[in-house]
Structure formats: C-alpha cells, structure tokens
C-alpha positions in Angstrom: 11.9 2.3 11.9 13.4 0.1 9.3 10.6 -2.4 8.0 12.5 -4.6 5.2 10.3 -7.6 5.4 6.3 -5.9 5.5 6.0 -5.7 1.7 2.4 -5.6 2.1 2.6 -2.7 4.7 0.9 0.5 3.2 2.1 3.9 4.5 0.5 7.2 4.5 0.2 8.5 0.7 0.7 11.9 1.8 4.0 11.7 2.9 5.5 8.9 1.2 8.2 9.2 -1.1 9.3 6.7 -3.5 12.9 6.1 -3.5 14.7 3.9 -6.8 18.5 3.8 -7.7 20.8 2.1 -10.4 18.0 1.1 -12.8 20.8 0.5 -15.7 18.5 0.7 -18.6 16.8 -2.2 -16.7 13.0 -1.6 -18.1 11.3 -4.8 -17.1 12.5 -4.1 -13.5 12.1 -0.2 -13.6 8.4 -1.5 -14.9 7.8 -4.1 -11.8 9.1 -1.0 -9.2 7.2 1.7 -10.9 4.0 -0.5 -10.7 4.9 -1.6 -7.3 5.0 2.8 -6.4 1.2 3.0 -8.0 -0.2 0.1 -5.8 1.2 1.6 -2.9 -0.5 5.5 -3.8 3.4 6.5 -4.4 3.3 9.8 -7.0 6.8 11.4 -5.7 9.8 9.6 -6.6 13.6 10.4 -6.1 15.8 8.8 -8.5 19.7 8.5 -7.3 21.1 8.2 -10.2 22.4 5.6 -12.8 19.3 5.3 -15.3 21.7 5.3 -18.1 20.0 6.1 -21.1 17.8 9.1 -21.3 14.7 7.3 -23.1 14.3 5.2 -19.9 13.2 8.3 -18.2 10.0 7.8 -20.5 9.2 5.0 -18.2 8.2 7.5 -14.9 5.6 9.7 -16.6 2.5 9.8 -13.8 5.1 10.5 -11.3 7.2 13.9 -9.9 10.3 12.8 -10.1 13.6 14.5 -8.9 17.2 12.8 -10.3 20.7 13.2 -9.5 23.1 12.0 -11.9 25.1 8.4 -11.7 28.5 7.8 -12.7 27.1 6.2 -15.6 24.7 8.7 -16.6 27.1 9.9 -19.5 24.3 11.4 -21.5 23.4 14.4 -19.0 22.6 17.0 -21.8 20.4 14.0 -23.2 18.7 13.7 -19.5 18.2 17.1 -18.9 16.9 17.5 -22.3 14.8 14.4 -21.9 14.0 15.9 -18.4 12.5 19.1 -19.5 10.5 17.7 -22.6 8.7 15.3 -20.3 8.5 18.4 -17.7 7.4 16.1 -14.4 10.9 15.4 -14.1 13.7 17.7 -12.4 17.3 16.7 -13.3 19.5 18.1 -10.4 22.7 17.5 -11.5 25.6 15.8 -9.6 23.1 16.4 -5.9 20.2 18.0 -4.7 18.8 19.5 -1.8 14.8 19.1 -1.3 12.6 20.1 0.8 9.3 18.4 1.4 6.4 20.2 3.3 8.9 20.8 6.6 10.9 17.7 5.8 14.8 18.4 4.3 16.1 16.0 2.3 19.5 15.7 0.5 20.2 13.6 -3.0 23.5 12.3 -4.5 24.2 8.8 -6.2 26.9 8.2 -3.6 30.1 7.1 -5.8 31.6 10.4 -4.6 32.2 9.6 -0.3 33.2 12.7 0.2 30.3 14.6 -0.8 28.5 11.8 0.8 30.1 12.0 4.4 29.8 16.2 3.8 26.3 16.3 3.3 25.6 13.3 6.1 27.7 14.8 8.5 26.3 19.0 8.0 22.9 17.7 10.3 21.1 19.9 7.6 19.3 16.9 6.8 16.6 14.9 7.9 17.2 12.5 5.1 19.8 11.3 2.8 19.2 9.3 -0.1 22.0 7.5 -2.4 22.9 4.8 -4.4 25.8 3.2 -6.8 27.0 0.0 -4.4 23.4 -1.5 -5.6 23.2 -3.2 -1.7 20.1 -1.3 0.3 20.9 -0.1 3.1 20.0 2.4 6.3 22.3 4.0 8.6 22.5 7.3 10.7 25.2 9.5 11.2 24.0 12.0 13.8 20.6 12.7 13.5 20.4 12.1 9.3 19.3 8.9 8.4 21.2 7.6 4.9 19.6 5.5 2.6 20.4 3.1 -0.2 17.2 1.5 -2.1 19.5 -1.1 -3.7 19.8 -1.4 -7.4 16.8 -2.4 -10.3 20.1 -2.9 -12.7 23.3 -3.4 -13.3 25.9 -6.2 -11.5 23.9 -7.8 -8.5 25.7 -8.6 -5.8 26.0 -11.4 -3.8 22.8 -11.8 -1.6 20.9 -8.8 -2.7 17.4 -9.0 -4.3 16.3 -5.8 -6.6 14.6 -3.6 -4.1 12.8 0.0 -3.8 12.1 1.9 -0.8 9.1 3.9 0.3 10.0 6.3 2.9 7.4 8.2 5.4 8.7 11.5 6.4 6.8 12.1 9.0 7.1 9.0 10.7 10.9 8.9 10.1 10.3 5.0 8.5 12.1 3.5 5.8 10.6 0.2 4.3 12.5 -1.9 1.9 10.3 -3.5 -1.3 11.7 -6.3 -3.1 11.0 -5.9 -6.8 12.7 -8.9 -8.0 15.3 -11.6 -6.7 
C-alpha cells in the first residue's frame, strides 16, 4: 500500500526501514529527514547513493546505515574510508543485496537501467530501492516492488517536494515523507 499523503502515520518500528537518496551535500535537509527517521523510531536506514562528500556521512551516526554509491559519489575510497571509521555504516559499492529478518531486499542508485531492470526483473527480490531521477516513485515489475524516495539535494524538478520514505516489510507498505518543498 502506497500512503504518500499520511505523514503523521507511524509504522511498526520493528520493521521499518528508512529509505533517503540524492542528499548532494544537502545538510540542512539531510538534518530535517534524519530527524524526521528519529520521531518516527527509524534506526535502519538505506542510503541510494549520491551523498557526495564523505564528511556528510557524519550526519547519520545513531543509525545502521547501508549505501550504494551515486554517480556523483566520486570520492568512494573517501566513503569507504569515512564508512569504516564511523563503523555503523556499510558502503556496498556500486549495489547491494540485503536481507532483513526473511525480507530480501536489493540496492543500487538507479543511473545504471540495466542493472536496474536485471535485478527488478530476477523476482529474487521483495524490494528494490534506487534513486538518481530525484522524483519518488513506486512501481512493480512482477512481484518486486521498486522504489525511489526522491531527492534531499541536488536539481529539483518540476513538481517534486524533498521526500524520504519509510517502508514496512512486513506489511509490504511504502509511505512517502515530505521533508521540505
């Protein structure tokens, strides 16, 4: 169930994961979303890539965070180096393949469609999560439900607000959090 408009909505804490993409070095929005992920109970986040700079990942210490790397994450020694100091972050690399409790889930920041439409259309997945066009979004292809959280930085396009998402995995529910407009 996609819920974009219940911002005040809280799900399970259990099973909630915190989803953020495109940040772009965007700290008073990171801030807002990261604060928005402690109200809610939120303590596992999955980052899609795009944080930019390496000293941004400062920002998500009181979390478990997993990251894939953006097409503008240029520095990846620096975030993997960044990533292990702070140790409650796991850089992946390029994508990722999670598992939560019985739940699979797959990463990638999405600017490669290939790899995209590879992992989407395997069916290994309960969950796909991506970013890079900064517009949130929730499809399904088969029986995997993809999701964008939108963008905290970078261009904004047309329409869009700067949203989150916290996604139940038991319940299969996706809900859209605007963090700024």
């Amino acid at each position: 169930m996609l819920d974009s408009d219940l911002s005040h909505r809280v799900l399970p804490r259990s099973n909630c994961i915190g989803v953020l993409a495109d940040t772009h070095n965007n700290a008073e929005h990171t801030d807002q979303a990261l604060a928005l992920f402690r109200a809610r109970g939120v303590q596992q986040l999955i980052h899609c890539g795009d944080v930019t700079n390496p000293l941004m990942l400062e920002k998500f210490q009181g979390f478990w965070v997993w990251l894939v790397r953006g097409n503008n994450d240029y520095d990846r020694s620096g975030l993997r180096s960044e990533s292990r100091r702070l140790g409650n972050i796991t850089f992946c690399g390029k994508d990722a393949e999670l598992e939560f409790g019985r739940h699979s889930v797959a990463v990638c920041h999405g600017d490669d469609e290939s790899l995209l439409m590879v992992l989407a259309r395997s069916g290994l997945h309960e969950w796909i999560f991506r970013g890079h066009s900064h517009r949130k979004d929730l499809d399904e292809v088969g029986g995997t439900k993809v999701l964008n959280p939108g963008a905290l930085g970078g261009r904004h396009p047309i329409g869009e607000d700067r949203s989150i998402a916290i996604v139940d995995l038991d319940a299969r529910a996706a809900e859209f959090v605007t963090v700024a407009k």
